[in-house]
Structure formats: C-alpha cells, structure tokens
N, C-alpha and C positions, 0 to 999 in steps of 0.2 A: 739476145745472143742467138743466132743463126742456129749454133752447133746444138746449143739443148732448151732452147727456148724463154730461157729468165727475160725478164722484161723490169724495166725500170733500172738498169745499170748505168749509171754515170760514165760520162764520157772516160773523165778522169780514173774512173775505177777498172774499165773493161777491158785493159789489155793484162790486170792483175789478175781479174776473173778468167780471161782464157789462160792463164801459163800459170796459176795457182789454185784455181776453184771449178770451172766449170766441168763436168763431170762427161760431158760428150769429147773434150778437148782430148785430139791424138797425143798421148807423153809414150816414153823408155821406162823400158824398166830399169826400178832403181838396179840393178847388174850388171845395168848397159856398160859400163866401166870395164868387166868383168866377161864382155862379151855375150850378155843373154839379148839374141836378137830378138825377143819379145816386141813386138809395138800395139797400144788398143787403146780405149778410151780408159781416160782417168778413173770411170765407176767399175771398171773388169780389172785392175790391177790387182783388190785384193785377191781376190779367185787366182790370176796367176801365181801371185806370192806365193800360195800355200801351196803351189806344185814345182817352183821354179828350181832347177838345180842348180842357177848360180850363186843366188842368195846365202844360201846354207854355207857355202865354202869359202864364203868372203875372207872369214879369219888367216885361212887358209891361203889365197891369192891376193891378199891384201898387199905385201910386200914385192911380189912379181911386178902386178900393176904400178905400185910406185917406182919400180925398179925401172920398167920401163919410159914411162912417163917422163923421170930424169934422162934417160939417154936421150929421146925427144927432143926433149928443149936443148 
C-alpha cells in the first residue's frame, strides 16, 4: 500500500484494506451525515472523535437528518 506502506496485500483484498483498514487512508467523520466537515487519515479519527461537536448531538439531529434525507429522495 502506497498510503501506509503494508506490503504483502492481495490483490483481491486491497481495495477492502484501503476503504476499511489502512490507517493512512483519507475517510469523514463518522458526523459527516450531520455535517462535521472533519476530513484525515483513518489512525487521527479517534483524536477527533473525542473533540468533535457533531458526534455528541447525534441523538439530538438524528431525526432532522432523516427528515431531510426523505425530502431528497
């Protein structure tokens, strides 16, 4: 892998390792739903988590976002 360097990943296996495992791999925060424009590699996510202000208020805009998301479609 380019991004964090594992070596020996099967073909078959390394499009799972970038978009599930590799830790260099650019992801959202899981709030991204919720609008935390957060973006960074997979291994800084927990560090944001513990400061994110979307996260916390999910329960909270839980039903907004579906609300929305129905009008959408």
């Amino acid at each position: 892998c380019q991004l964090c360097g594992q070596t020996k990943i099967s073909r078959k296996d390394f499009q799972e390792h970038v978009q599930l495992q590799c830790p260099k791999a650019e992801i959202m925060c899981h709030a991204a739903d919720l609008k935390c424009p957060w973006r960074g590699s997979r291994d800084q996510l927990d560090t944001h988590l513990a400061s994110c202000r979307f996260q916390p208020i999910r329960d909270l805009l839980e039903p907004y976002v579906t609300m929305e998301k129905q009008r959408d479609e």
